[in-house]
Each structure stands twice: as C-alpha cells, then as structure tokens.
C-alpha positions in Angstrom: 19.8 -6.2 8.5 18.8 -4.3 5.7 15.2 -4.2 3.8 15.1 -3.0 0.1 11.3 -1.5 0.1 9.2 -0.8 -2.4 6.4 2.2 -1.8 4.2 0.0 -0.6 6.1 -2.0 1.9 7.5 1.6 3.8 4.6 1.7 6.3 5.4 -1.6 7.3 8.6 -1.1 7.9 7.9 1.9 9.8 5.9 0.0 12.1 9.0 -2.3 12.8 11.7 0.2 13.2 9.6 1.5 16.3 8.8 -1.7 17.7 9.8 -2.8 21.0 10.7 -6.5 19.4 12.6 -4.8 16.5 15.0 -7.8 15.3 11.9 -10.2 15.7 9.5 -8.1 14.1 11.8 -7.6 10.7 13.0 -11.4 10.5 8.4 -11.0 10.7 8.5 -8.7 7.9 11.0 -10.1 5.6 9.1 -13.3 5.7 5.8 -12.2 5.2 7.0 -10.0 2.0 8.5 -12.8 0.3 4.7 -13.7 -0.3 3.5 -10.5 -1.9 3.0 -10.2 -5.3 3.3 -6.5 -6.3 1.4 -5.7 -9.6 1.8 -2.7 -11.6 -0.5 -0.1 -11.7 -2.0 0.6 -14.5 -2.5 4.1 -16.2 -6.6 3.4 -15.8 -6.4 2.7 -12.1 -3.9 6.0 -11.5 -7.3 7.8 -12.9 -9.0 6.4 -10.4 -6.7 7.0 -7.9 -7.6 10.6 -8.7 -11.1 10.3 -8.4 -11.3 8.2 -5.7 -9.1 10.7 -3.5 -11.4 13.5 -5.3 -14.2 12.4 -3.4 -12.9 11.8 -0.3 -11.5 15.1 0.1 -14.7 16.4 -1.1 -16.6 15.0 1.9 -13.8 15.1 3.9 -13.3 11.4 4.7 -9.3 11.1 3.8 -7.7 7.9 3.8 -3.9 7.0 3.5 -2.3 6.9 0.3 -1.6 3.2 0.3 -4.7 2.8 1.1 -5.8 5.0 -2.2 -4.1 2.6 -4.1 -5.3 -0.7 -3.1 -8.7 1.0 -3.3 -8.2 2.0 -7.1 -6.8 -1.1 -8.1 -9.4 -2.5 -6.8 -12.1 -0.6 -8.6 -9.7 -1.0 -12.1 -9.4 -4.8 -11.4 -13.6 -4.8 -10.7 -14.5 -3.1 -13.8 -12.4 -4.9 -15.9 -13.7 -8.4 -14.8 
C-alpha cells in the first residue's frame, strides 16, 4: 500500500504507520480522505497564519502547525462572510 499525502494528511498517516492495526488503520485512512475537500490557502489567510502563531508564541500557548492553519482559514473564511 502506498498513500500520496498532501501536508495536511502527514499527521494522520503518522498516526497509522505506528499503529498496532496498521493494514486496518490505512484501508481507515484512505477511506476517510477520499471525503476531504482540500482548499487552497489564500495569500490573506497565510497573514494570518502569521499573526495567529505571533500571538501564541507571545503568551506562550503554541499549537501545531496544522492546527495554525485550520485556525487561519478559519478566521480568513470568518471575516470574509
């Protein structure tokens, strides 16, 4: 078996490749992905990817880099609505 990842997808897979139930686990994956809509990340969202990870380091409340991501597509998506 072999996954073709995009950024987003790599913890996932991460999480399988140590799994006790590997094979069942990726079959899992594979599924699940073929439901995800990936959308592109704007250059306005990117700035606040910046200031969103600005802050956090700033009070020293880090979160994971995916996470960053979701969170400033989020706020791009938000303020454009």
């Amino acid at each position: 078996m072999r996954l073709h990842l995009r950024h987003h997808e790599v913890g996932a897979a991460v999480r399988v490749e140590i799994s006790s139930r590997r094979q069942q686990d990726h079959i899992a994956l594979e599924e699940y992905l073929r439901h995800v809509e990936v959308l592109a990340l704007p250059d306005e969202a990117a700035l606040h990817y910046v200031q969103i990870r600005a802050a956090l380091k700033a009070r020293g409340t880090m979160i994971g880099a995916n996470d960053l991501f979701i969170a400033a597509h989020a706020v791009h998506s938000t303020l454009r609505s």
